[in-house]
DOZARO-671970 format. One record per residue (C-alpha): residue in three letters; y, x, z. Coordinates in steps of 0.1 Angstrom, whole numbers, plus 2048, in hexadecimal, padded with zeros to 3 digits. Example, Ala and Ser with C-alpha at 12.3 -4.5 7.8 and 13.67 -1.06 7.14 Angstrom:
! residues 2
ALA7D387B84E;SER7F5889847;
! end
This chain:
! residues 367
UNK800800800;UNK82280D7F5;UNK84180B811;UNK85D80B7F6;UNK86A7ED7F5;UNK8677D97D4;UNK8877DB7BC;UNK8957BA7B2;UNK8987B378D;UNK8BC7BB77D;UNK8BE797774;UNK8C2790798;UNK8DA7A87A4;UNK8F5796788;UNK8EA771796;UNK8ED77C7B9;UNK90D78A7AF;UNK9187687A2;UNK92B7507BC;UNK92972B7C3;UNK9377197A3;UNK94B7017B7;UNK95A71F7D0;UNK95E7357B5;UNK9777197A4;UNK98670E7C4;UNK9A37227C0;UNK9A871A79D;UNK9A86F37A5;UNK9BF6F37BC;UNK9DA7097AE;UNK9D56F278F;UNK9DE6D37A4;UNK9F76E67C0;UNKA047047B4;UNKA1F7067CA;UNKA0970D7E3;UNK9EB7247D7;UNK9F07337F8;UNK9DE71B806;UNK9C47177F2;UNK9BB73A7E3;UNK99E7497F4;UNK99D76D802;UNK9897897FA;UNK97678481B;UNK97575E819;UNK95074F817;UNK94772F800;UNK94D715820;UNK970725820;UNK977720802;UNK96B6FA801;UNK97E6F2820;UNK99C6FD80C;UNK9966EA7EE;UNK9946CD805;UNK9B46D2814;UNK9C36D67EF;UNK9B86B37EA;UNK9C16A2807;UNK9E06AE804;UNK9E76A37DE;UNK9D96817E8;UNK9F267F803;UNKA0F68A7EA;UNK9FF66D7D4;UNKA026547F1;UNKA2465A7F9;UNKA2E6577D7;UNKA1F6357D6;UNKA2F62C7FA;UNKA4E6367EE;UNKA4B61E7CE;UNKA446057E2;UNKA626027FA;UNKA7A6057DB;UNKA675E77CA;UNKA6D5D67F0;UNKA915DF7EC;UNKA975CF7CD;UNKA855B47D7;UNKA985B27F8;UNKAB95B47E2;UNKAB159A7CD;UNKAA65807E5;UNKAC85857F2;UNKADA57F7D3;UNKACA55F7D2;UNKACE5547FB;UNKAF555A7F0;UNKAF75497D4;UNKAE952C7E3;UNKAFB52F806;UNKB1D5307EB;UNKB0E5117DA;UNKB0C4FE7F9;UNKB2A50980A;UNKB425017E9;UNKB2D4DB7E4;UNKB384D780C;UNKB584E3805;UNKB5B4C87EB;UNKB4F4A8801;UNKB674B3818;UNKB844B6805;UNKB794977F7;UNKB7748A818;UNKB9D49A81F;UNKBA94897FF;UNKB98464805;UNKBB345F823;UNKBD244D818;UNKBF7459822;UNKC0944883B;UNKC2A44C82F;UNKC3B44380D;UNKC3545E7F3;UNKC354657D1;UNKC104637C1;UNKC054807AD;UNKBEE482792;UNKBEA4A577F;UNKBE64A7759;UNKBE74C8756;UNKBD54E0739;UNKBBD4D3718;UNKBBB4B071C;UNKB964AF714;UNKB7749F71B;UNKB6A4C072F;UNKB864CF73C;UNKB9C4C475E;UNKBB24AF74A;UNKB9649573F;UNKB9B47173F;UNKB8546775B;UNKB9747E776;UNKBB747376B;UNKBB144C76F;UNKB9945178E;UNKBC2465799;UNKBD244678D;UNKBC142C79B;UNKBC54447C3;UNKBEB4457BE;UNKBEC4207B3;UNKBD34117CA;UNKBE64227E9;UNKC0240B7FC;UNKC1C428804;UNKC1C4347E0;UNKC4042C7D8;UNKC3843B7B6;UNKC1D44579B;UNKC29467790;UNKC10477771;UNKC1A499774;UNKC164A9752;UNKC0F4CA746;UNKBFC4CD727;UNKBFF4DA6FF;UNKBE64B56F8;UNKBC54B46EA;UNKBA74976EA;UNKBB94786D7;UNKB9C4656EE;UNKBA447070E;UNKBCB46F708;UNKBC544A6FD;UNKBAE44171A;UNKBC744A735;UNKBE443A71F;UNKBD441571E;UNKBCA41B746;UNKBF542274D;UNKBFA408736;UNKBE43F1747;UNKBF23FC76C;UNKC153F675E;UNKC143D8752;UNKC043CA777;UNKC2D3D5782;UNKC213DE7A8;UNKC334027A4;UNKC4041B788;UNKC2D430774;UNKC4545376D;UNKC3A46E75B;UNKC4B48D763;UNKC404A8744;UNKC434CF751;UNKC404EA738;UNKC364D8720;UNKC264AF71A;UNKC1D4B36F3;UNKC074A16DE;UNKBEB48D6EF;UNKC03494711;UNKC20481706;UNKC084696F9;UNKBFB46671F;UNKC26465728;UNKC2744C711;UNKC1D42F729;UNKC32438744;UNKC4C423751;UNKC6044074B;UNKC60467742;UNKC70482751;UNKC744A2747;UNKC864C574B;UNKCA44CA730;UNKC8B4E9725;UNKC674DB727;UNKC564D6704;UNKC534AF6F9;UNKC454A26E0;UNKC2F4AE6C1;UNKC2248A6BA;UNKC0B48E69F;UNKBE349769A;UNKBD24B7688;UNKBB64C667D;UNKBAD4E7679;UNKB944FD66C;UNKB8251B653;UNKB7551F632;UNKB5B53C62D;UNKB4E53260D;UNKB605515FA;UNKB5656A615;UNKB2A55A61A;UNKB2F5665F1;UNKB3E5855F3;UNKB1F590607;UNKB0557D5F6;UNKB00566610;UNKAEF545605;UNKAF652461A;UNKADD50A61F;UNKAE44E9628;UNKACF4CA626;UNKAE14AA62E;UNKAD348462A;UNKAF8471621;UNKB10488604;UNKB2B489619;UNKB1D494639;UNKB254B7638;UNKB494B062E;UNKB574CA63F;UNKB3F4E163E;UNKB58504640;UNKB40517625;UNKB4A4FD60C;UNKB694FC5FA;UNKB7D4DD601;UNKB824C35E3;UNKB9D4AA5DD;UNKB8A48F5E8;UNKB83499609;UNKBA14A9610;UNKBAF485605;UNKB9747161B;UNKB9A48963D;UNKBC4484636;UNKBBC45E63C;UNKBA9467657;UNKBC547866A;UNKBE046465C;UNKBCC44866E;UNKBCA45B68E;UNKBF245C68C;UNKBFD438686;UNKBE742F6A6;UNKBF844E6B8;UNKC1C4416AB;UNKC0F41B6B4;UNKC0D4276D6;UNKC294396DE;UNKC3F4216D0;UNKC2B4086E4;UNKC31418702;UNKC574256FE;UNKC634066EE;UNKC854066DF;UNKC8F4276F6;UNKC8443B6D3;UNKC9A4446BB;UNKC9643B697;UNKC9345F68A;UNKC75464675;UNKC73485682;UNKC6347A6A3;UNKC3F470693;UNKC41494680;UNKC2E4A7697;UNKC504BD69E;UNKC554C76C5;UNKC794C46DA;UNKC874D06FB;UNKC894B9716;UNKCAD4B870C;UNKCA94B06E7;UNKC8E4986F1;UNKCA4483703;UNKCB947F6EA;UNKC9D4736D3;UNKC9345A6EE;UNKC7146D6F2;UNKC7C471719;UNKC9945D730;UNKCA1471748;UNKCA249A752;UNKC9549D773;UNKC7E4AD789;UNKC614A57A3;UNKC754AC7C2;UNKC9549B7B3;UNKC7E47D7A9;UNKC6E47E7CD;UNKC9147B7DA;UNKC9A4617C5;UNKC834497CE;UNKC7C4557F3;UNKC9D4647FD;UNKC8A486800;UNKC6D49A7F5;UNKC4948B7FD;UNKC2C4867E4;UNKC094847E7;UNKBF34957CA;UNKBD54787C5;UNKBC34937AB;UNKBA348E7B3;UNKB974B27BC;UNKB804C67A2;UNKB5D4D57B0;UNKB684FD7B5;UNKB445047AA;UNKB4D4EC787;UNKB704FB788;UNKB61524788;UNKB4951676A;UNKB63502756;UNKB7B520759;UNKB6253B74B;UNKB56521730;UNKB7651A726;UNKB7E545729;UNKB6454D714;UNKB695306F7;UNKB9153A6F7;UNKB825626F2;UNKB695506DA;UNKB855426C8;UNKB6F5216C8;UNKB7C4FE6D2;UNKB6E4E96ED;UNKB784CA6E3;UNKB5B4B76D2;UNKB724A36BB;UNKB7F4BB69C;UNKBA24AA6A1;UNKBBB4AF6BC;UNKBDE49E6C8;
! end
């Protein structure tokens, strides 16, 4: 028997030689996925295989943790926002409630009658116009306060408007006609910057109109106006389709050219609109107006000029007329008041048609 010990085959020495697989990479991995901190994880010449596991376990518990914090973090800025906008909405619904109390109590305020003699307001001031403050239905709901109400020594329509819907302007003229003609009190309407068009139509049927020697009276007369595109769709090839049941239905159509015919029959229209216009003005000022043609021509005056015409009877103002009739100044402004939430909308509706350059008058023609 031979003591030397046996000799191991070379292909032996290089696999004992060769390390773990997974400790050999260890390092590797984790500076791949933390290289910041290869400190860590890098093994040391005299580090064994558990050593080296232990520290790729460490590597990834500490990228998962990175990786949970990261989602943490995402998660209380999605509660933010969500915070944010639930209070956006709780505001906007406290403001909706607060401004529809405000309303029922200033309609609550306004419901209580005066107990001394007073003049009666009733505002007509802007775009007389189905949607806008000045509308029919406001001002006759005003009307019908300032009548109904015993110390009301007087109905005063305070006017300050350019016109507008020959509908509304002829709805509150039969309903001051038709609370004139009961005799209970006068009607006066008192015209500020300006009472044109459907305005002076509302003036009209007052028992009388006041005015300053510089407001604007007048402009009794009805228009339409308008576009035609039908040169400039062509110029860039632009082909309009219409279908209509009924030939004339698209008579105005603006990217058609206008022909004598319609032309002729939309004069009639208006020149319709303007006898019932003159009808009721002369209706309502009697033989105060002068026989100049020149009235009924659409042209506006000064307050001045305007009483000479007969379009106004006296120049006055509200405190001289409260003074006047009550021996100082005292009036009560039966307006009924607009919703603030409906007044913010109809004032950024109306903002953006005026930047629009669009009308928002439903009816194509205008006092």
């Amino acid at each position: 028997m031979s003591d030397e010990t046996p000799k191991k085959p070379a292909g032996d020495e290089s696999e004992a030689g060769k390390c773990d697989p997974w400790t050999q990479n260890a390092s590797v991995a984790s500076d791949k996925v933390n290289p910041e901190n290869v400190s860590t994880t890098a093994g040391n010449p005299g580090d064994d295989a558990a050593t080296l596991v232990e520290r790729q376990r460490l590597a990834q518990m500490e990228m998962m943790d990175r990786w949970i914090g990261g989602v943490l973090t995402e998660q209380r800025r999605s509660r933010r926002w969500k915070l944010f906008f639930r209070f956006i909405l709780v505001a906007i619904v406290l403001a909706f409630l607060s401004l529809s109390a405000y309303s029922v109590f200033q309609a609550g305020m306004g419901s209580a009658m005066p107990t001394q003699p007073h003049l009666g307001i009733v505002e007509v001031k802007g775009v007389i116009s189905r949607d806008s403050p000045a509308n029919a239905e406001r001002v006759i709901r005003g009307l019908n306060r300032a009548w109904s109400s015993d110390n009301t020594r007087a109905v005063v329509v305070h006017i300050d408007s350019p016109g507008g819907s020959p509908v509304q302007s002829q709805r509150v003229f039969a309903e001051i006609m038709r609370l004139r003609e009961s005799g209970d009190k006068p009607i006066i309407a008192l015209i500020e910057d300006i009472g044109a068009s459907g305005a002076y139509y509302i003036a009209a049927a007052a028992d009388e109109i006041a005015a300053s020697p510089v407001s604007l009276v007048g402009s009794i007369g009805v228009i339409y106006s308008g576009f035609g595109f039908n040169e400039a769709i062509d110029s860039i090839g632009i082909e309009r389709r219409v279908v209509t049941a009924g030939e004339n239905k698209a008579f105005l159509d603006p990217f058609k050219p206008l022909d004598d015919e319609t032309v002729a029959f939309w004069q009639a229209v208006l020149d319709s609109t303007h006898q019932q216009f003159i009808d009721d003005v002369r209706a309502g000022r009697g033989e105060r107006l002068s026989d100049e043609e020149e009235i009924f021509s659409g042209l506006i005056w000064s307050g001045e000029q305007a009483m000479e015409l007969g379009l106004v009877d006296r120049l006055d103002s509200l405190e001289s007329l409260s003074r006047d009739y009550l021996g100082e100044v005292r009036w009560e402004n039966y307006t009924p008041s607009l919703d603030p939430f409906d007044r913010l909308t109809r004032r950024f509706t109306q903002t953006a048609a005026q930047v629009l350059g669009i009308s928002t008058s439903p009816s194509p023609i205008a006092y």
